[in-house]
MOPAC internal coordinates of N, CA, C and O (Angstrom, degrees):
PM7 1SCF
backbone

  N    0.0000 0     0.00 0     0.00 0    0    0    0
  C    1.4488 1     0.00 0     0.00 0    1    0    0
  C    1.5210 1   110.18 1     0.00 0    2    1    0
  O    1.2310 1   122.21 1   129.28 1    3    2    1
  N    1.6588 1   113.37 1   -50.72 1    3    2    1
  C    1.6960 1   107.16 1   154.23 1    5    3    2
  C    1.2804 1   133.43 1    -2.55 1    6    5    3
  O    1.2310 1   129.35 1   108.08 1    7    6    5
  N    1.4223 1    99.59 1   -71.92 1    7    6    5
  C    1.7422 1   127.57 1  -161.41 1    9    7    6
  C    1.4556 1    81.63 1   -72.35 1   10    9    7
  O    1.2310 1   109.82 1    86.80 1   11   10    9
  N    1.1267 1   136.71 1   -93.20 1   11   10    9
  C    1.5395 1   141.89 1  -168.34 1   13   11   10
  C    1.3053 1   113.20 1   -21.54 1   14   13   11
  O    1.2310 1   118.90 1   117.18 1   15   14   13
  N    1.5251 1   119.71 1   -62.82 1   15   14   13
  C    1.5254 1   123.03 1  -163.91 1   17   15   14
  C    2.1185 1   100.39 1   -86.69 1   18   17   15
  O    1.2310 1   126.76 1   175.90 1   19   18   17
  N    1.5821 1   104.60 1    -4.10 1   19   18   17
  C    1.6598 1    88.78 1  -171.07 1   21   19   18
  C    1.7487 1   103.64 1    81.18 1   22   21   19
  O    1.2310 1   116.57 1  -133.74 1   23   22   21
  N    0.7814 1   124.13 1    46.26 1   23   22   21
  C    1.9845 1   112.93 1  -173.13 1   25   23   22
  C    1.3744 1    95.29 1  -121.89 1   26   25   23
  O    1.2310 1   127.01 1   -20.25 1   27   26   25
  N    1.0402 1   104.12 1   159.75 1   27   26   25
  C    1.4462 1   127.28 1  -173.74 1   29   27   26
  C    1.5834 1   100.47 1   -91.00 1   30   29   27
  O    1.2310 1   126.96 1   -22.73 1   31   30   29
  N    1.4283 1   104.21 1   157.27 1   31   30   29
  C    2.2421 1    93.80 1   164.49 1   33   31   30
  C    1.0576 1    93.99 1   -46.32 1   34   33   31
  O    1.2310 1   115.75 1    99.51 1   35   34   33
  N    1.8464 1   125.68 1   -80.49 1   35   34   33
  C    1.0151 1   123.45 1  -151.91 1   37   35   34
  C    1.9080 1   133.92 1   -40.99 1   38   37   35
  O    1.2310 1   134.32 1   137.02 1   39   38   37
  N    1.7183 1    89.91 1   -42.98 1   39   38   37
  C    1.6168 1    96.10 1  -177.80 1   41   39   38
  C    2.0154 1    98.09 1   -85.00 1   42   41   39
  O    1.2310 1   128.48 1   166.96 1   43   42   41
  N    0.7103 1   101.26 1   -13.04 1   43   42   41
  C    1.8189 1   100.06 1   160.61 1   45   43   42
  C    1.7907 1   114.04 1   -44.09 1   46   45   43
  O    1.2310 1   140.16 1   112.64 1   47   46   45
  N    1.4092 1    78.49 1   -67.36 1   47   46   45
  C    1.7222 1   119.50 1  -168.77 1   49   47   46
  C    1.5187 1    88.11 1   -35.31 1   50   49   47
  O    1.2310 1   126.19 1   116.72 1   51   50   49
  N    1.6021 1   105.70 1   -63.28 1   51   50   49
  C    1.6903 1   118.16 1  -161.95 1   53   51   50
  C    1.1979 1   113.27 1   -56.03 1   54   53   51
  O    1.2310 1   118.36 1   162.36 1   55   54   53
  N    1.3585 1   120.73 1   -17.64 1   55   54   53
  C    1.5267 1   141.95 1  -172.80 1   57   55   54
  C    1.3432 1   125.23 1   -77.66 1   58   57   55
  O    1.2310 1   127.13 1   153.95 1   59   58   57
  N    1.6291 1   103.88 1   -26.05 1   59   58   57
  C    1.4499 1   105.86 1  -167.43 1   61   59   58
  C    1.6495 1    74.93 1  -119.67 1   62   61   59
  O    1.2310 1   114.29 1   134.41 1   63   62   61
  N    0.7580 1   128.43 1   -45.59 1   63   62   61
  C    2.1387 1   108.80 1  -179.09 1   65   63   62
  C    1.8162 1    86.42 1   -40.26 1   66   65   63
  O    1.2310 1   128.85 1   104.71 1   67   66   65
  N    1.0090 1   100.56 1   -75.29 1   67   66   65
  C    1.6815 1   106.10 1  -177.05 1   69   67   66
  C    1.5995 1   109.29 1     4.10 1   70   69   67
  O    1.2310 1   126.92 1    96.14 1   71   70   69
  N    1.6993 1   104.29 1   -83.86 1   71   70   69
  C    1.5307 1   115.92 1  -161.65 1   73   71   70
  C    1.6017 1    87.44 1   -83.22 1   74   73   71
  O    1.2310 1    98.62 1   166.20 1   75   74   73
  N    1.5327 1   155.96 1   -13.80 1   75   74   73
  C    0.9226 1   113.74 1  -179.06 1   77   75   74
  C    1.4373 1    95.79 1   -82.79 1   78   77   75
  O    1.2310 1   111.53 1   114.27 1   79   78   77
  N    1.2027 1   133.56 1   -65.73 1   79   78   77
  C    1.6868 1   121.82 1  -170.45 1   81   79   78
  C    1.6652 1    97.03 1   -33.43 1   82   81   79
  O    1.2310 1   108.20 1   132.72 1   83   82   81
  N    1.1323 1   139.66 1   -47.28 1   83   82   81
  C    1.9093 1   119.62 1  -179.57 1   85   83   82
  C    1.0362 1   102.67 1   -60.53 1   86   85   83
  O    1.2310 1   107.02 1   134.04 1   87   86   85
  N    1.5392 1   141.78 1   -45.96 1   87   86   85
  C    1.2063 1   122.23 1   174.46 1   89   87   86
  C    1.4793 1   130.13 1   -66.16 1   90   89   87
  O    1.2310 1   117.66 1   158.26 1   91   90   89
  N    1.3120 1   122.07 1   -21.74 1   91   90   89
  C    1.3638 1   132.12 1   158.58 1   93   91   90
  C    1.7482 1   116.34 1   -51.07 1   94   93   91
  O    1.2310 1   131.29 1   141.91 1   95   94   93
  N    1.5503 1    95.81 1   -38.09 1   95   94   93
  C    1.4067 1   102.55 1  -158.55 1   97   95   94
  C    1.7781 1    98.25 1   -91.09 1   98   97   95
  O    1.2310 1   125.62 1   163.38 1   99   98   97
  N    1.4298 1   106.80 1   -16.62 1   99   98   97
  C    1.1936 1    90.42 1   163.45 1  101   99   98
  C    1.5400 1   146.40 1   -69.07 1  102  101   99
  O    1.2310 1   145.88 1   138.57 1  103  102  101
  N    1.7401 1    67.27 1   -41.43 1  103  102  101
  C    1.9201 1    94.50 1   167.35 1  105  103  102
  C    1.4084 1   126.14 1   -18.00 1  106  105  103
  O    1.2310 1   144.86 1   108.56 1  107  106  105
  N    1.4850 1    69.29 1   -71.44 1  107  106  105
  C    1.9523 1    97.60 1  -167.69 1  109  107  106
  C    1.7720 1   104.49 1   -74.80 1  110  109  107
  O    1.2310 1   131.57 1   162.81 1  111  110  109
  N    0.8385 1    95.27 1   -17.19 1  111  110  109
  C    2.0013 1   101.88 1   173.66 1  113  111  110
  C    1.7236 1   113.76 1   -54.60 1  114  113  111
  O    1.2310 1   136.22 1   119.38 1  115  114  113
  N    1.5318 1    86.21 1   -60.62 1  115  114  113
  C    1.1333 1   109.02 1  -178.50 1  117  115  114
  C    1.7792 1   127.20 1   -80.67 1  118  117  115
  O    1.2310 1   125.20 1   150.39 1  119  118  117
  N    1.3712 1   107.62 1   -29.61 1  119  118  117
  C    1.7103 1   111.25 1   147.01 1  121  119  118
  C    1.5952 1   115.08 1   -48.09 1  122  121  119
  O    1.2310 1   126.06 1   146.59 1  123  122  121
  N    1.1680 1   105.96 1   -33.41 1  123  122  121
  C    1.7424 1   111.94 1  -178.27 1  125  123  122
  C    1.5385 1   117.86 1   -70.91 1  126  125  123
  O    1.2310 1   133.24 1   132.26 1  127  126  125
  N    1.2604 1    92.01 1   -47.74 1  127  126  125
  C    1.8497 1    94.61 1   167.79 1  129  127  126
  C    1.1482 1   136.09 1  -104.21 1  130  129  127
  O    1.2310 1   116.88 1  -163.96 1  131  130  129
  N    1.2745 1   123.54 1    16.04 1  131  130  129
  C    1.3860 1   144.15 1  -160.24 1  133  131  130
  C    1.6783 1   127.57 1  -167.99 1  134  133  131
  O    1.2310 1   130.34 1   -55.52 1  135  134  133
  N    1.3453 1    97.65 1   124.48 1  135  134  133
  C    1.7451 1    98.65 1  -161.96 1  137  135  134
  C    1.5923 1   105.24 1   -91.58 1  138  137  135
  O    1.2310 1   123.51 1   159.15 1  139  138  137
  N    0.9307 1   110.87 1   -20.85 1  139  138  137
  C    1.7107 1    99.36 1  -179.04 1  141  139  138
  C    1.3046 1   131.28 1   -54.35 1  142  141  139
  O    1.2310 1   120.33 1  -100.95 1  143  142  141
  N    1.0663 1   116.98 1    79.05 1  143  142  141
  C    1.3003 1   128.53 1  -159.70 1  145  143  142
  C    1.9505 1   123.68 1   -60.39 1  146  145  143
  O    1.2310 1   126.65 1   145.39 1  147  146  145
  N    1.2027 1   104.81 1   -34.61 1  147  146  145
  C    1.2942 1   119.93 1   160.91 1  149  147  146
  C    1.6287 1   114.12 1   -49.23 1  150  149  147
  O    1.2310 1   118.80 1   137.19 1  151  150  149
  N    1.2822 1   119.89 1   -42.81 1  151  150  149
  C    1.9123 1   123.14 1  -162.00 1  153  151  150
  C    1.9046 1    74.45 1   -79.12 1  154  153  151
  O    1.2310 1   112.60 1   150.60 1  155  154  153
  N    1.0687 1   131.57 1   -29.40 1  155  154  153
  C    1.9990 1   134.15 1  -130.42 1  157  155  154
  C    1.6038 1    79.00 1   -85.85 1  158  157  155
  O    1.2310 1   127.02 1   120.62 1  159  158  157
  N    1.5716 1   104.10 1   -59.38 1  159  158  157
  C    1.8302 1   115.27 1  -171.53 1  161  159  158
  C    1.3943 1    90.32 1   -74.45 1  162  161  159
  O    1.2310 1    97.75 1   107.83 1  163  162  161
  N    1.2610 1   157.29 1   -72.17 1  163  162  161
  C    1.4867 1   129.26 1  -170.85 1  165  163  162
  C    1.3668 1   116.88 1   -28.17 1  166  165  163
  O    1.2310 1   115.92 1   124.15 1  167  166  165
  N    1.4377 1   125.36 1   -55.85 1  167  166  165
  C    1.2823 1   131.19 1  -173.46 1  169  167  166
  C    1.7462 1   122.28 1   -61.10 1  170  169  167
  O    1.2310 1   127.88 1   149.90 1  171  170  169
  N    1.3014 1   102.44 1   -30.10 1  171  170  169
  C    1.5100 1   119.94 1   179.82 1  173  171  170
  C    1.0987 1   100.58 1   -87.74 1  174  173  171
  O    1.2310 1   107.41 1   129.20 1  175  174  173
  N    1.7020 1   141.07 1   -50.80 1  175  174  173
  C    1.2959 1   111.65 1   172.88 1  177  175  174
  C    1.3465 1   121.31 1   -73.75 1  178  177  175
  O    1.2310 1   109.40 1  -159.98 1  179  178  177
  N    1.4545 1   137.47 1    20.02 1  179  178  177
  C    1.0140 1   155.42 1   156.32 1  181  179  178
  C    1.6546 1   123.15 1   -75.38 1  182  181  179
  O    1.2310 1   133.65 1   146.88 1  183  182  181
  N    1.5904 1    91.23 1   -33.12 1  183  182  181
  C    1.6478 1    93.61 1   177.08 1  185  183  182
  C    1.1330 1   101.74 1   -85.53 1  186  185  183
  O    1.2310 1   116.19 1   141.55 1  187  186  185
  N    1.6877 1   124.84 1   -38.45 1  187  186  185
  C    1.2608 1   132.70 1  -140.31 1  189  187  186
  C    1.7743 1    97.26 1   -82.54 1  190  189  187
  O    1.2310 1   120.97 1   137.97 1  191  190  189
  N    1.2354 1   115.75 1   -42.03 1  191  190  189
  C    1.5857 1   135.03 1   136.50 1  193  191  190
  C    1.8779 1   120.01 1     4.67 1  194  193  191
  O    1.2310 1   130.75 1   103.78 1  195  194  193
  N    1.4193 1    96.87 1   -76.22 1  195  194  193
  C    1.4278 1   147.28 1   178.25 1  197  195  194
  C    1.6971 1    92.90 1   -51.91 1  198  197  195
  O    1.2310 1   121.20 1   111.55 1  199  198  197
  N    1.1341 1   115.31 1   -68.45 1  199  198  197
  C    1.4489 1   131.68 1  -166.26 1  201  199  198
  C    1.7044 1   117.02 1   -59.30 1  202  201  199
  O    1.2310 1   130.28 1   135.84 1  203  202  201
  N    1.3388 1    97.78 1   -44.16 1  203  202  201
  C    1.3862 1   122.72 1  -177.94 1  205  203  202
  C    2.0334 1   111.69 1   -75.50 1  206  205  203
  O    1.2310 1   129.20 1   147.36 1  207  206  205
  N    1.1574 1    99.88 1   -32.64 1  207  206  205
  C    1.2806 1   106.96 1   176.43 1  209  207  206
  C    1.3825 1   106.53 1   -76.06 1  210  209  207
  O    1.2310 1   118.10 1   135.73 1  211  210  209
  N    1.0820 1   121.22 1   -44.27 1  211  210  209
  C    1.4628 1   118.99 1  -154.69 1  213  211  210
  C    2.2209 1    98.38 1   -79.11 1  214  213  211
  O    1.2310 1   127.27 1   154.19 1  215  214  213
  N    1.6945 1   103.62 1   -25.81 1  215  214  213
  C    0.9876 1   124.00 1  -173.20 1  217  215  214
  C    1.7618 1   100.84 1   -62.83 1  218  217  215
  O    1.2310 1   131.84 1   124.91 1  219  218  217
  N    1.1988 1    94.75 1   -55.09 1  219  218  217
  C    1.7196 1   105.57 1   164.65 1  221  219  218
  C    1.5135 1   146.46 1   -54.76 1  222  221  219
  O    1.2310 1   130.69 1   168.75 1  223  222  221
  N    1.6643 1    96.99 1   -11.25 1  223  222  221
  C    1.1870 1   107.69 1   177.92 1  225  223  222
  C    1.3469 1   107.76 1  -107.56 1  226  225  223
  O    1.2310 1   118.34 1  -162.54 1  227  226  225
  N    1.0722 1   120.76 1    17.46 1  227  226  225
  C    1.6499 1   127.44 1   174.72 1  229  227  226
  C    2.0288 1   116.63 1   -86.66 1  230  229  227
  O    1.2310 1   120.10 1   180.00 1  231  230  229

């Protein structure tokens, strides 16, 4: 995504904090209005997913 957008590691870096806090923030959005807790943990191990990869590419 670097090479494509021109980004630096660093402003990379800033990129994926970026969408994981939206995906966090969705999370919890959606824990707020919605009880189904199963779709809630799909989505979180999805971020948590998300988190770990990006952790890996360092």
């Amino acid at each position: 995504m670097g090479e494509i957008l021109g980004l630096t590691d660093e402003e990379q870096l800033e990129v994926y904090k970026a969408v994981i806090d939206l995906v966090k923030s969705r999370i919890d959005k959606a824990r707020s209005v919605d009880n189904n807790k199963k779709l809630m943990d799909e989505i979180e191990g999805l971020g948590k997913s998300l988190v770990e990869r990006v952790k890996n590419r360092r």
